[in-house]
C-alpha angles and dihedrals in degrees: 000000000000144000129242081247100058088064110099121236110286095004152069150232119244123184100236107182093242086238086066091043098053096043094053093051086035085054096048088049087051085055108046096040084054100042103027102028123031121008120076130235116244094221095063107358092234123137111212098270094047091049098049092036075062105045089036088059085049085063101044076051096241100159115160096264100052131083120279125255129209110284081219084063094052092047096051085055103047090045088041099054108008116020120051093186121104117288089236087064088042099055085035088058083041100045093051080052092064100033107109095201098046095040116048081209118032119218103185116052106208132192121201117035116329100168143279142266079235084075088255112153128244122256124262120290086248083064113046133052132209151200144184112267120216089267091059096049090056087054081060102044109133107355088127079067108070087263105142125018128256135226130197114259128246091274092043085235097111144017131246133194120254094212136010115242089239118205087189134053083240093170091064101029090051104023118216124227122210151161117206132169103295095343141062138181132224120184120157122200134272141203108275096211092054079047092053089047099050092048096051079051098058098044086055083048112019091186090050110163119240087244097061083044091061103054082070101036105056095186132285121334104224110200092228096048116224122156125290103224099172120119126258090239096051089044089050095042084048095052091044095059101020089243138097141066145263136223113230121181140187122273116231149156137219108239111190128210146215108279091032088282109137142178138218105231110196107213098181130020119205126279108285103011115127101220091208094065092032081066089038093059100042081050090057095046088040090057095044084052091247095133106049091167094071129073094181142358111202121181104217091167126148123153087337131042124264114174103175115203121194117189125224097239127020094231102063105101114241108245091049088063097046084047094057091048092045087058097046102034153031094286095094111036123169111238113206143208140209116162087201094148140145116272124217094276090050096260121142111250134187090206128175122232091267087057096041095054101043083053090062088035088057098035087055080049092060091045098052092049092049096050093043084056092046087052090052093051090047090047092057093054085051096050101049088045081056097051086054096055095046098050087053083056087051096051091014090145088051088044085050088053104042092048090050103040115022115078100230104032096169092067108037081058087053088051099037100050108017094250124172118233096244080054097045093053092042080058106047088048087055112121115232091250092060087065094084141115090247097051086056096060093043084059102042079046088051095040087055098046091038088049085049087051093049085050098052092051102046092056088043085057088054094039117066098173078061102048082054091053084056092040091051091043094055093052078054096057090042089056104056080059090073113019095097111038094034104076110171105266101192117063123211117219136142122264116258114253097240125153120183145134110238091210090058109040089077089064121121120233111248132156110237135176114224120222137194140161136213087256090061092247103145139200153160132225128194115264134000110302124189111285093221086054119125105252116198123234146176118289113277090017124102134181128312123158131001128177140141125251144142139255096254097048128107113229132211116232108189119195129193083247085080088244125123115214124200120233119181113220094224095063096053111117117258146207126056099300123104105268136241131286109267084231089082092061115038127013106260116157122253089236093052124082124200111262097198141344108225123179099229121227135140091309138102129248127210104223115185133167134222086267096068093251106132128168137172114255125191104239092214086057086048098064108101114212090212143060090241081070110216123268114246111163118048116232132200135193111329093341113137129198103246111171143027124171132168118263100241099154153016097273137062131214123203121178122175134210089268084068085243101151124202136185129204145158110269090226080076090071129068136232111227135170092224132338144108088283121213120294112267095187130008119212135204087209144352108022142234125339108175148347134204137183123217156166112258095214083052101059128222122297142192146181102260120181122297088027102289127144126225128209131209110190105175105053095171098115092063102038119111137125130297122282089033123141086227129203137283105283125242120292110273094034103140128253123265097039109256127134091213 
């Protein structure tokens, strides 16, 4: 409880529950960081401290052809009269302004060190000096007019402007970047000539489709160029709801050398990437062998940037190697965006382009009608001063003797001649010399061409085709500004379709003969050796699997588990001794034998189990990425997987246990990516033996004794449809029943 005394002077205690308390300040926090701090406004695409860091060097008249002031003295004054923050958050507001890699259009001109593109900081405010740029000063434009409205400063000493008048669409031409409560915005900068003509565009078709917009509108303008790599179809669906992303990537060439060496050489980095940290950071991954497709990185940049890439061998093909460093650096950086902006009543809005660019259209409307009414009331000033003016030429002798002679001349004027007081004082502070012919001609001449002026801007305010064609004229003239000197930076073009592995790509190409035994022991010699040669093993072991591959081949390795696991050429152990056990590299049960060894490549592969179940699988979807190899059949109960051949014609041969044979049409049989697959051959007893895949016009072969191979060219007595028992095989065929 408390006493009467413990109440302060004019006001009262309350009990608030602490949770209510904390919600309603947290709430006003929340407010003011998203409408005063971090979001920008759609009309001019300013936050607070930009706006005023504008409207403060205005004042220090720093235009952009006068001479430069300390940035310390602008930041004095902005801290001093608009922006009650600290000065550290206020130059560092300034100095991104002036920063030609970070803005697409600058807005402060400094002079002294501002930063780099390395990610080096500016100098301190004592140091360097500033001034407003061009672009600034059509941000400005008008704001002597009445064209924005004004607001008392924190002290309530001064007056800022709300807004800025804004000749450019500068939200979308220089982007803005901030992190509000519960919200942020991302918009990265554009191209202001593709802006103007969209929105010429727009005031011709005001329900214009993103689509028509973005004929004019390519994608984003990064200041430090790069190449836009995002899909028409992802840009489109990001301008159309004002959310999404874009994948920007470095720029290089390719420089040769004597000898046939040659370099990648990296002329422009992505938007917002500090290049001393991007080298850093391939240092870092060069050094932990994680880009073994580089021998060297060197940084030979001056003015402009010169990342200079050696490979590690010449005969690696160039964008195999940037492809490799896209994917595992900041070479390649998504860039995204989020229109979430202030509208003009200060709500937070997620808006599309459409929406981003008629809110500056109709922003540049306001402005124009409330200059053209600040022009009309100055007019009027100017014309009954006129008409004073011109009523003293036409008594000027009466005027002469009541100023020299009446006491209050002022007012006997008043009373002579009907004068206004605004006219009788505009009289009495003429100068002798005004008083000539000639003066009164200037002004009869000035009252016409004033009273023509007053005319023409009545009827604009009524017209708003009219105010349009102005509107459209002045984005004209804004344009020629920057035609020829604003040539588009980032080019938009399509990624390249590479695949590729970057710890492969080193290997050298070598003909091997791969070499395993029933016991799963594996090898590989040098060349390819006859495939009937006697191969040696270990004693007790015998032949398994033999094929020819390469060094730089994947190869198949298909278990009874139905799994099929991925071996690289180049790892297989080497020399004249016996190998090594699969089992050590890949993870193949001890309870599970290898089915078959296949070298992968685009084909396809007929896979079937003991059951009778079969299916195609793509060898390419077959490769498993791990040791653990990827299942492909389903298998139930004590099924095994039995049989996998490679799909090399139009017809399939199954043949059991039973030695039933039975031939169908390998359309029958579908390709999956897993799965138990369709039964090729049903059995009364016993199960599957063997598969094979052929040409019809070929005729069906097998491995007969001795190493011949037999031939059965009319296969009709054993064709029928899929699922079927089949019937006993050819003479000759071998026991037991197997087609290889």
């Amino acid at each position: 409880m408390h006493n009467d005394n413990d109440i302060p002077a004019g006001g009262r205690i309350e009990p608030t529950a602490f949770s209510d308390a904390l919600s309603e300040r947290y709430l006003a926090y929340a407010l003011s960081t998203i409408t005063s701090r971090s979001l920008p406004d759609v009309r001019d695409g300013l936050k607070p401290v930009h706006r005023r860091l504008l409207f403060a060097m205005r004042q220090l008249k720093l235009a952009p052809g006068q001479g430069f002031k300390k940035s310390a003295r602008v930041v004095g004054d902005v801290m001093g009269k608009f922006h009650p923050h600290g000065d550290a958050a206020i130059y560092d507001a300034m100095v991104r302004l002036a920063q030609g890699f970070a803005m697409r259009y600058c807005l402060v001109e400094g002079q002294g060190n501002f930063g780099n593109i390395d990610g080096d900081n500016a100098a301190a405010m004592r140091y360097t000096e500033a001034r407003m740029t061009e672009v600034a000063r059509l941000l400005l434009d008008g704001i002597d007019e009445d064209a924005v409205d004004f607001r008392p400063t924190y002290d309530g000493e001064a007056e800022e402007p709300v807004l800025l008048p804004a000749g450019i669409p500068n939200l979308l031409a220089n982007g803005a970047q901030g992190i509000a409560v519960g919200m942020a915005t991302s918009v990265p900068p554009h191209n202001i000539n593709e802006l103007a003509d969209a929105s010429l565009h727009l005031i011709k078709h005001p329900n214009a489709s993103i689509d028509t917009l973005l004929t004019y509108v390519k994608g984003p303008d990064f200041p430090t160029g790069g190449l836009l790599i995002e899909p028409v179809e992802s840009i489109k669906e990001a301008y159309s709801t004002g959310r999404g992303g874009f994948r920007v990537r470095a720029k290089w060439a390719v420089e040769t050398e004597k000898g046939g060496a040659w370099q990648i050489v990296v002329t422009e980095i992505p938007y917002q990437v500090q290049k001393s940290r991007l080298i850093e950071r391939l240092a870092e991954m060069l050094q932990a062998k994680r880009l073994p497709v580089l021998a060297d990185i060197r940084d030979e940049s001056a003015e402009d940037i010169r990342i200079v890439l050696e490979p590690k061998s010449r005969r690696l093909e160039a964008e195999v190697v940037m492809e490799s460093l896209f994917k595992l650096s900041d070479l390649e950086v998504r860039v995204p965006l989020n229109l979430n902006v202030l509208d003009a009543d200060g709500r937070p809005v997620v808006m599309d382009l459409r929406m981003a660019l008629k809110a500056w259209l109709g922003h540049r409307c306001v402005v124009l009608r409330r200059r053209s009414k600040y022009r009309l009331a100055r007019i009027k000033v100017r014309l009954e001063v006129l008409e004073g003016y011109l009523i003293v030429f036409l008594n000027i002798d009466e005027v002469i003797a009541i100023i020299r002679e009446a006491d209050h001349p002022r007012d006997e004027l008043m009373t002579r001649f009907g004068l206004t007081e605004n006219q009788a004082n505009a009289v009495l502070d003429m100068r002798l010399r005004s008083l000539r012919r000639l003066e009164e001609m200037a002004l009869r001449h000035e009252r016409d061409k004033l009273v023509a002026e007053q005319d023409d801007l009545n009827s604009l305010l009524l017209d708003e085709a009219n105010q349009w064609l102005i509107i459209s004229n002045q984005i004209k003239e804004m344009k020629n500004v920057f035609t020829k000197v604003d040539e588009r930076r980032t080019e938009v073009s399509e990624a390249p379709s590479i695949n590729f592995d970057p710890n492969e790509i080193l290997v050298e190409r070598e003909p091997i003969t791969v070499i395993c035994s029933a016991n799963g022991w594996i090898r590989a010699m040098r060349g390819h050796q006859d495939l009937a040669s006697e191969f040696k093993f270990k004693e007790g072991d015998s032949a398994g699997h033999v094929l020819h591959a390469e060094t730089t081949d994947k190869i198949l390795l298909f278990a009874d588990n139905g799994r099929f696991y991925t071996l690289s050429g180049d790892k297989l152990p080497r020399g004249r001794g016996f190998g090594e056990p699969v089992s050590l590299m890949v993870d193949l049960p001890s309870d599970s034998s290898i089915v078959k060894l296949v070298r992968a490549n685009k084909g396809k592969l007929l896979v079937a189990a003991s059951t009778g179940h079969g299916l195609v699988v793509d060898m390419q979807g077959a490769l498993a990425q791990t040791r653990i190899g990827k299942q492909v059949l389903n298998l139930s109960g004590t099924a095994r997987a039995v049989a996998c051949c490679v799909v090399n014609g139009d017809m399939v041969a199954s043949v059991g246990v039973n030695r039933k044979l039975i031939v169908f049409k390998l359309d029958e049989v579908p390709e999956m990516g897993r799965g138990k697959g369709v039964f090729l051959q049903r059995f009364k007893d016993g199960g599957l033996a063997d598969v094979t895949v052929f040409d019809k016009d070929k005729g069906l072969s097998w491995q007969a004794g001795g190493g011949r191979v037999r031939t059965e060219s009319n296969v009709s007595a054993w064709l029928a449809r899929r699922g079927g028992s089949g019937k006993p095989p050819p003479n000759g065929f071998p026991r037991p029943a197997k087609f290889t």
